[in-house]
N, CA, C and O atoms as a GROMACS GRO file, in nm:
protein
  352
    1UNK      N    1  -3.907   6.332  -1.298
    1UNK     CA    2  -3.919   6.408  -1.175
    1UNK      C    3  -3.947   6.314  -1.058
    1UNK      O    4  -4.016   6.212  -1.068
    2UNK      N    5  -3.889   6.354  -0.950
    2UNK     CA    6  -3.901   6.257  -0.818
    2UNK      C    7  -4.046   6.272  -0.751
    2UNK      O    8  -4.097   6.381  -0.723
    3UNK      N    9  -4.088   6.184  -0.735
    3UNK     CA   10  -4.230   6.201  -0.648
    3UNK      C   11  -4.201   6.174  -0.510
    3UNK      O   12  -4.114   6.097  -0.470
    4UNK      N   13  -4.310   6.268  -0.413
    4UNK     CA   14  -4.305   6.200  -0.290
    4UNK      C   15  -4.467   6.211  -0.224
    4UNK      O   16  -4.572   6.252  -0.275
    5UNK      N   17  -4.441   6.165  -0.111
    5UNK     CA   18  -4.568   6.192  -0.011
    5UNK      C   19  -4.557   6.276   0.054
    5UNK      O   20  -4.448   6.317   0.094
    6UNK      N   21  -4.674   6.328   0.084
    6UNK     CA   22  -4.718   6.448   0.137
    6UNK      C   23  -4.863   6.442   0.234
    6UNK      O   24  -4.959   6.372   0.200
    7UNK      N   25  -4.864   6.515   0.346
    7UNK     CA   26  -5.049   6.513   0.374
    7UNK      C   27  -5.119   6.561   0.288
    7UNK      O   28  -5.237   6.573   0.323
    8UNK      N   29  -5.095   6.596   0.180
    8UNK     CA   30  -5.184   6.649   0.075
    8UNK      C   31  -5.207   6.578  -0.021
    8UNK      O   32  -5.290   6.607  -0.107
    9UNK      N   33  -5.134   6.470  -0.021
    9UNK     CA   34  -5.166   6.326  -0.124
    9UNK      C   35  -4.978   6.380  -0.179
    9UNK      O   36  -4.894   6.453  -0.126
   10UNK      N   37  -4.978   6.280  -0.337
   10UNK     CA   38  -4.865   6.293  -0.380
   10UNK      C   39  -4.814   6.421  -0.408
   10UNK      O   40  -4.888   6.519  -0.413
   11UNK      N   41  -4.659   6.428  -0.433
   11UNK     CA   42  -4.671   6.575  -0.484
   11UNK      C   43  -4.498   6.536  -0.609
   11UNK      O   44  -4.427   6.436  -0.616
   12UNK      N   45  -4.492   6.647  -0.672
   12UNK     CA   46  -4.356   6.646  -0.718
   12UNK      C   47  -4.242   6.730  -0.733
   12UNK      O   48  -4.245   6.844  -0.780
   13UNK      N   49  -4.114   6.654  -0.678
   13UNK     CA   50  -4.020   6.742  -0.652
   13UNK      C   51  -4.002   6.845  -0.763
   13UNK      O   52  -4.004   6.800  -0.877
   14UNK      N   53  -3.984   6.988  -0.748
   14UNK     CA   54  -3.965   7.094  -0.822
   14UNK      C   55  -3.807   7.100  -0.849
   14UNK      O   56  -3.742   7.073  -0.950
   15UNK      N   57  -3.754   7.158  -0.678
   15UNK     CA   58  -3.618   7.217  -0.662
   15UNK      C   59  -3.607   7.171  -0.510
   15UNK      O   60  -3.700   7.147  -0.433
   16UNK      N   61  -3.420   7.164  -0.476
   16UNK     CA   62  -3.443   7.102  -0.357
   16UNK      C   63  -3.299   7.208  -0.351
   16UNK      O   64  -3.246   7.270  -0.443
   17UNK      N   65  -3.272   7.203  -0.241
   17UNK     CA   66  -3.148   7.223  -0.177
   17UNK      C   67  -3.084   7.151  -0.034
   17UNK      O   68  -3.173   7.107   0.039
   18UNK      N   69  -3.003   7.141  -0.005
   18UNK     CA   70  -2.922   7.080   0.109
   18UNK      C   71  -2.820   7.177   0.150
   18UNK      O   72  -2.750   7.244   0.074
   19UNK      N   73  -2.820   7.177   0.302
   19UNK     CA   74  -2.744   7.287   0.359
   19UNK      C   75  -2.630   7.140   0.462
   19UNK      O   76  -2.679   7.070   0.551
   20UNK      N   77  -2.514   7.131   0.425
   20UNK     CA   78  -2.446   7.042   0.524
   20UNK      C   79  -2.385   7.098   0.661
   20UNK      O   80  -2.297   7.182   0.681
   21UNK      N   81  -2.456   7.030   0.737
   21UNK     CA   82  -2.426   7.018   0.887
   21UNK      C   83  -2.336   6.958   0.948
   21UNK      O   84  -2.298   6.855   0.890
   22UNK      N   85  -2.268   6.990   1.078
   22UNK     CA   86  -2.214   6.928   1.195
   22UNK      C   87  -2.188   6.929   1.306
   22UNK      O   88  -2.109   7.020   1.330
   23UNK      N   89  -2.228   6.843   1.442
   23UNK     CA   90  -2.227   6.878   1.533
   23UNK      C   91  -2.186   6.776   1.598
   23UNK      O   92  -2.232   6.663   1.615
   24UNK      N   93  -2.070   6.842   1.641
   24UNK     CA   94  -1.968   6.717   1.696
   24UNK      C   95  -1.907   6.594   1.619
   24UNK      O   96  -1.813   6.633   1.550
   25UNK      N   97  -1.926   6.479   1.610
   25UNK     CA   98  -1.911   6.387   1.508
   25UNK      C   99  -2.026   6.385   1.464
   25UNK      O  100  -1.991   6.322   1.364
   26UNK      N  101  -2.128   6.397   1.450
   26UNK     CA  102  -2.275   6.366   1.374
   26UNK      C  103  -2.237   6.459   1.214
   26UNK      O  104  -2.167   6.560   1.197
   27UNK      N  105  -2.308   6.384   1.127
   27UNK     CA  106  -2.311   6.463   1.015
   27UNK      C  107  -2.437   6.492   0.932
   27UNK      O  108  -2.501   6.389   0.913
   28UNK      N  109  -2.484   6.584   0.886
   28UNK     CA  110  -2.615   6.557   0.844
   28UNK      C  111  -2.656   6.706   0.747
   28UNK      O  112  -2.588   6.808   0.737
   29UNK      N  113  -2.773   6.682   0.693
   29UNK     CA  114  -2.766   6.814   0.610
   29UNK      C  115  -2.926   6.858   0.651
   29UNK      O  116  -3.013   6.776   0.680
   30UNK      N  117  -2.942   6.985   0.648
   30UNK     CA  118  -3.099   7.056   0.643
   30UNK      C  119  -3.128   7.068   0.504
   30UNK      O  120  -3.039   7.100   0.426
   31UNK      N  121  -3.220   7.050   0.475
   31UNK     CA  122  -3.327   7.059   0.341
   31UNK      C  123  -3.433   7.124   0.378
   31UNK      O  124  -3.493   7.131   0.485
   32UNK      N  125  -3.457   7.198   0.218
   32UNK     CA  126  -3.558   7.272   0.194
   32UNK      C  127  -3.603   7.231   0.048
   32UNK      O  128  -3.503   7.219  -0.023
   33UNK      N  129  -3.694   7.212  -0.005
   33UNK     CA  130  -3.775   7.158  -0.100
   33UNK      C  131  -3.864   7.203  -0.146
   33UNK      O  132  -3.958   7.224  -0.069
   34UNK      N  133  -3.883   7.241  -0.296
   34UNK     CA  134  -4.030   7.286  -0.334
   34UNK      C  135  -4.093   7.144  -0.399
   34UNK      O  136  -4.044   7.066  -0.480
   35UNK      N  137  -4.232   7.144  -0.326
   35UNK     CA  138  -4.277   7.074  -0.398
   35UNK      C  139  -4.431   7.124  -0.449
   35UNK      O  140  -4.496   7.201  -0.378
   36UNK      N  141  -4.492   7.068  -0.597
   36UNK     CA  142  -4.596   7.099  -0.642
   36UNK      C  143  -4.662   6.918  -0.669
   36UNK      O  144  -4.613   6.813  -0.711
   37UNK      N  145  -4.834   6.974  -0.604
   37UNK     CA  146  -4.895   6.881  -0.601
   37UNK      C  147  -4.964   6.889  -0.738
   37UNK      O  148  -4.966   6.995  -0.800
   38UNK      N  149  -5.018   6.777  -0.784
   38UNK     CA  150  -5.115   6.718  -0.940
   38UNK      C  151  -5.188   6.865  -0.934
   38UNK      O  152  -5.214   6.916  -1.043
   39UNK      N  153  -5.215   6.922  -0.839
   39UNK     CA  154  -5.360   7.017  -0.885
   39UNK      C  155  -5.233   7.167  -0.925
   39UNK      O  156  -5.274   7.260  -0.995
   40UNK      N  157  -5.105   7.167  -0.878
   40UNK     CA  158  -5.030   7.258  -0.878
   40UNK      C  159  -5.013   7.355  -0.761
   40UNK      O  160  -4.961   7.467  -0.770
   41UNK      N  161  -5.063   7.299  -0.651
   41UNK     CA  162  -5.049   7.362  -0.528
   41UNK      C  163  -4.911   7.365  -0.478
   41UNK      O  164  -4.880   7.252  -0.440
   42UNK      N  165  -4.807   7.459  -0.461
   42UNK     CA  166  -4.661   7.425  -0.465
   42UNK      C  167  -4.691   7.450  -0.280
   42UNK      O  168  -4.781   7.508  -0.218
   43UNK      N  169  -4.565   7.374  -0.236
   43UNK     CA  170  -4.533   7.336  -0.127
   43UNK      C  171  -4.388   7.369  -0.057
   43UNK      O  172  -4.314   7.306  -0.134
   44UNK      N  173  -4.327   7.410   0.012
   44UNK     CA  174  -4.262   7.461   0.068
   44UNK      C  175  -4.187   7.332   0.177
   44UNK      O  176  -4.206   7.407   0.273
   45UNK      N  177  -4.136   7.238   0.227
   45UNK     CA  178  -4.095   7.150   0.311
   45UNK      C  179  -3.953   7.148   0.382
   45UNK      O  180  -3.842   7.120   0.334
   46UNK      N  181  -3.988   7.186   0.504
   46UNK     CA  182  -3.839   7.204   0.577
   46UNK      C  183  -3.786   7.050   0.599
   46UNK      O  184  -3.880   6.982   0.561
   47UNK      N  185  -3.676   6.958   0.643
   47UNK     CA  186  -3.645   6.836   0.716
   47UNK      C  187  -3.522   6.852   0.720
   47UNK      O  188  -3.461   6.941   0.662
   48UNK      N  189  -3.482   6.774   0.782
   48UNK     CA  190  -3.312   6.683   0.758
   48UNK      C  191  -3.290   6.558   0.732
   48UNK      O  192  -3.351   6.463   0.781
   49UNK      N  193  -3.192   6.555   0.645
   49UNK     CA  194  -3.100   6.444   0.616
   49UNK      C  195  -2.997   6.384   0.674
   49UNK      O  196  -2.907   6.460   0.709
   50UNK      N  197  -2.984   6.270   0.696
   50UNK     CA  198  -2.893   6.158   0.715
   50UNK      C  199  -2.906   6.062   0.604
   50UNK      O  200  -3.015   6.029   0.556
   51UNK      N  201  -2.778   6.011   0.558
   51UNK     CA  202  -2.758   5.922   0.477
   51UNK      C  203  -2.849   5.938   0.344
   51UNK      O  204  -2.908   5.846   0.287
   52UNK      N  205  -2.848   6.090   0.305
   52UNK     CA  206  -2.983   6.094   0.179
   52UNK      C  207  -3.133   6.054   0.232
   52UNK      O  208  -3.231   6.076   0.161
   53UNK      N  209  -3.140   6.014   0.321
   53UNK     CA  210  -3.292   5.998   0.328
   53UNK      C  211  -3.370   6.106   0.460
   53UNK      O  212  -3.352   6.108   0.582
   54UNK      N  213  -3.478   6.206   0.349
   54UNK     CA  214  -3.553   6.256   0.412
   54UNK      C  215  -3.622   6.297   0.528
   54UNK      O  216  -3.745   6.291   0.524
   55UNK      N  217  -3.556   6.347   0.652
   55UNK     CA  218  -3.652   6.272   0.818
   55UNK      C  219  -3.704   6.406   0.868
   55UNK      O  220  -3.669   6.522   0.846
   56UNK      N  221  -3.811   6.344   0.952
   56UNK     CA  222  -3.913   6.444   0.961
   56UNK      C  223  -3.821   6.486   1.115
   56UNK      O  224  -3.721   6.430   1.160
   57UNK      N  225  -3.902   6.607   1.173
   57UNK     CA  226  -3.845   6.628   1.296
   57UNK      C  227  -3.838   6.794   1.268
   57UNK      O  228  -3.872   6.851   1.165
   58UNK      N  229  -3.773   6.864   1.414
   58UNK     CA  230  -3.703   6.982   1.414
   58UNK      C  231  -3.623   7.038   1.348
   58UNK      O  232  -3.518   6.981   1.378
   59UNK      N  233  -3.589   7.142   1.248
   59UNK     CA  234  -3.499   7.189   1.162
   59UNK      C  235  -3.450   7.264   1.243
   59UNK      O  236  -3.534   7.322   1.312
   60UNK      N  237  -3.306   7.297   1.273
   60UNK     CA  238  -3.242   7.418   1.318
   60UNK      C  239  -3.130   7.426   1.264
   60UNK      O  240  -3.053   7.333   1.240
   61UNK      N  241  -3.112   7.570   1.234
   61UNK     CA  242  -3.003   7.609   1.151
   61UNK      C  243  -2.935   7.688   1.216
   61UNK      O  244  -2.994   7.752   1.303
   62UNK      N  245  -2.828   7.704   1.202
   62UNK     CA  246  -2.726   7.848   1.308
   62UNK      C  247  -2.741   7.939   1.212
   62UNK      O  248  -2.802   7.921   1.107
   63UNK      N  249  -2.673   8.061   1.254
   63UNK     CA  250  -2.668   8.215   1.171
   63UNK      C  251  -2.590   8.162   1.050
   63UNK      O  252  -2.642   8.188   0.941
   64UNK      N  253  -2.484   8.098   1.048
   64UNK     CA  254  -2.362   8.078   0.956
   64UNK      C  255  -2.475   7.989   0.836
   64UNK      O  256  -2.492   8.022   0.718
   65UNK      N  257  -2.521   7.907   0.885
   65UNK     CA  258  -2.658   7.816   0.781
   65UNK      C  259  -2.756   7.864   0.716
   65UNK      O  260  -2.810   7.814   0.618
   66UNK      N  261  -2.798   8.022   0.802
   66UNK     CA  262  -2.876   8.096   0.732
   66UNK      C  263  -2.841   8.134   0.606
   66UNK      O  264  -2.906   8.149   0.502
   67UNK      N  265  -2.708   8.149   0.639
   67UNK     CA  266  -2.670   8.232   0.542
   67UNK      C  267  -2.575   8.163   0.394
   67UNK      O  268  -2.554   8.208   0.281
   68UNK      N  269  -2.536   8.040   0.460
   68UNK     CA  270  -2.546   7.935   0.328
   68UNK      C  271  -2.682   7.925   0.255
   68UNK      O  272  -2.692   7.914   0.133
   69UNK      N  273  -2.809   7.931   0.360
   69UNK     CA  274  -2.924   7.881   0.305
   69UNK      C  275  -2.940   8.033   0.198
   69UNK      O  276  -2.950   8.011   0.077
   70UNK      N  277  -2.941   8.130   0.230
   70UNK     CA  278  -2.993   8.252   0.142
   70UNK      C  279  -2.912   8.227   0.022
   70UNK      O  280  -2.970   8.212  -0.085
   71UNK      N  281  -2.782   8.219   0.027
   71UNK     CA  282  -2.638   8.190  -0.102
   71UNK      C  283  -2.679   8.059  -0.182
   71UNK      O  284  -2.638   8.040  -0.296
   72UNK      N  285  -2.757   7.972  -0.118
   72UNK     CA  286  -2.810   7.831  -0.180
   72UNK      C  287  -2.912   7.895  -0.297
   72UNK      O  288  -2.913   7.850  -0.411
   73UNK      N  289  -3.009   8.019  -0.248
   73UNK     CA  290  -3.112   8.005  -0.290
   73UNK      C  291  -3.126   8.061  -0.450
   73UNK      O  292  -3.220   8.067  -0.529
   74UNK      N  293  -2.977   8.102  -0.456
   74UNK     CA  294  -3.009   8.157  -0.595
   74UNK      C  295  -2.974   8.078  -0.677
   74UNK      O  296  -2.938   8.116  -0.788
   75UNK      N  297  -2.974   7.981  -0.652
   75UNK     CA  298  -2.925   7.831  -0.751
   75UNK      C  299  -3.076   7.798  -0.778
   75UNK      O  300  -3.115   7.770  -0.892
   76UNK      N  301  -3.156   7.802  -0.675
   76UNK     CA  302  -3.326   7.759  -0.667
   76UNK      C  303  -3.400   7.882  -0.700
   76UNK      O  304  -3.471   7.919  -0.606
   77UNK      N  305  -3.406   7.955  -0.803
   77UNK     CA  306  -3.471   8.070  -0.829
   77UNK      C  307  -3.632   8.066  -0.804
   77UNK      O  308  -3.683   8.174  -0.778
   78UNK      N  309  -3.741   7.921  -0.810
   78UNK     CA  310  -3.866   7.887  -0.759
   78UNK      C  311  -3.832   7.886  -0.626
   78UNK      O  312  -3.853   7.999  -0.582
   79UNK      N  313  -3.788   7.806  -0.532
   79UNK     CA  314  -3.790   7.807  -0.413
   79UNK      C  315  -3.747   7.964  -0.338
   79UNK      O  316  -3.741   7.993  -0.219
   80UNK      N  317  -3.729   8.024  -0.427
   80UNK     CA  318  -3.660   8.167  -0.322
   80UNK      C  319  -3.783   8.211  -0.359
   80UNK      O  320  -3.863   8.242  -0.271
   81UNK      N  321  -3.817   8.222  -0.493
   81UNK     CA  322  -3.956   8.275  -0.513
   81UNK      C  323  -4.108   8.204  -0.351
   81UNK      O  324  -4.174   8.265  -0.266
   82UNK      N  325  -4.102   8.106  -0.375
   82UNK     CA  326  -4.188   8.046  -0.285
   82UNK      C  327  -4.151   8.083  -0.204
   82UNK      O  328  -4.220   8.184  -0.188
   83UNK      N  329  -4.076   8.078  -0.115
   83UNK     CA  330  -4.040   8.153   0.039
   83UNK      C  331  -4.063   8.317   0.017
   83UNK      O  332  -4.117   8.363   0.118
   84UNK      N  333  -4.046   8.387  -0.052
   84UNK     CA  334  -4.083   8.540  -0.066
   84UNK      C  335  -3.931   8.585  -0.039
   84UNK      O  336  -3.919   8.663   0.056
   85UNK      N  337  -3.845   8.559  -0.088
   85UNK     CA  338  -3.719   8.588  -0.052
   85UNK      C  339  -3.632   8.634  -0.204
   85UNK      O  340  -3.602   8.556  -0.294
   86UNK      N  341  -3.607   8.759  -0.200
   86UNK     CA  342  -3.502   8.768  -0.294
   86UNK      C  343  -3.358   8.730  -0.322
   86UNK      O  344  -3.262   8.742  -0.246
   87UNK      N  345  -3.360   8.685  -0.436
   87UNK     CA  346  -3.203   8.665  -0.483
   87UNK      C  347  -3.116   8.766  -0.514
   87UNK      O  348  -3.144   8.857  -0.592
   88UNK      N  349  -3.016   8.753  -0.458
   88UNK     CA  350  -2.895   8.856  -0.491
   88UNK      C  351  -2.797   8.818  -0.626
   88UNK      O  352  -2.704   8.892  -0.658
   0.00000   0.00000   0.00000
């Protein structure tokens, strides 16, 4: 399992998803991530990607992304759970 950092100390990747983006020539993907810390505190983490690596910042998604993101989520049956969101 992938570990990462967190303000909560370490934690470990559960389930992840990637939503691919574009705007204009830029390319990049939004992520959403469950993660659970050593004590089992699960974690929820919005960011974006470039080049696979993780970056912190503003997430924004359009309507059309939402709705990849909901169609993503039933691949991630924990992470839909953690967000409070049902799968179709």
């Amino acid at each position: 399992m992938t570990k990462t950092a967190t303000p909560w100390g370490p934690a470990t990747l559960v389930e992840r998803l990637a939503i691919p983006q574009r705007a204009g020539d830029k390319r990049f993907s939004s992520v959403v991530e469950l993660l659970e810390t050593a004590r089992g505190e699960r974690l929820v983490r919005f960011a974006y990607s470039t080049g696979g690596a993780a970056r912190r910042g503003p997430v924004t998604l359009r309507a059309a992304d939402v709705e990849r993101l909901r169609r993503s989520l039933a691949k991630t049956p924990e992470l839909a759970q953690a967000l409070g969101l049902a799968v179709a």
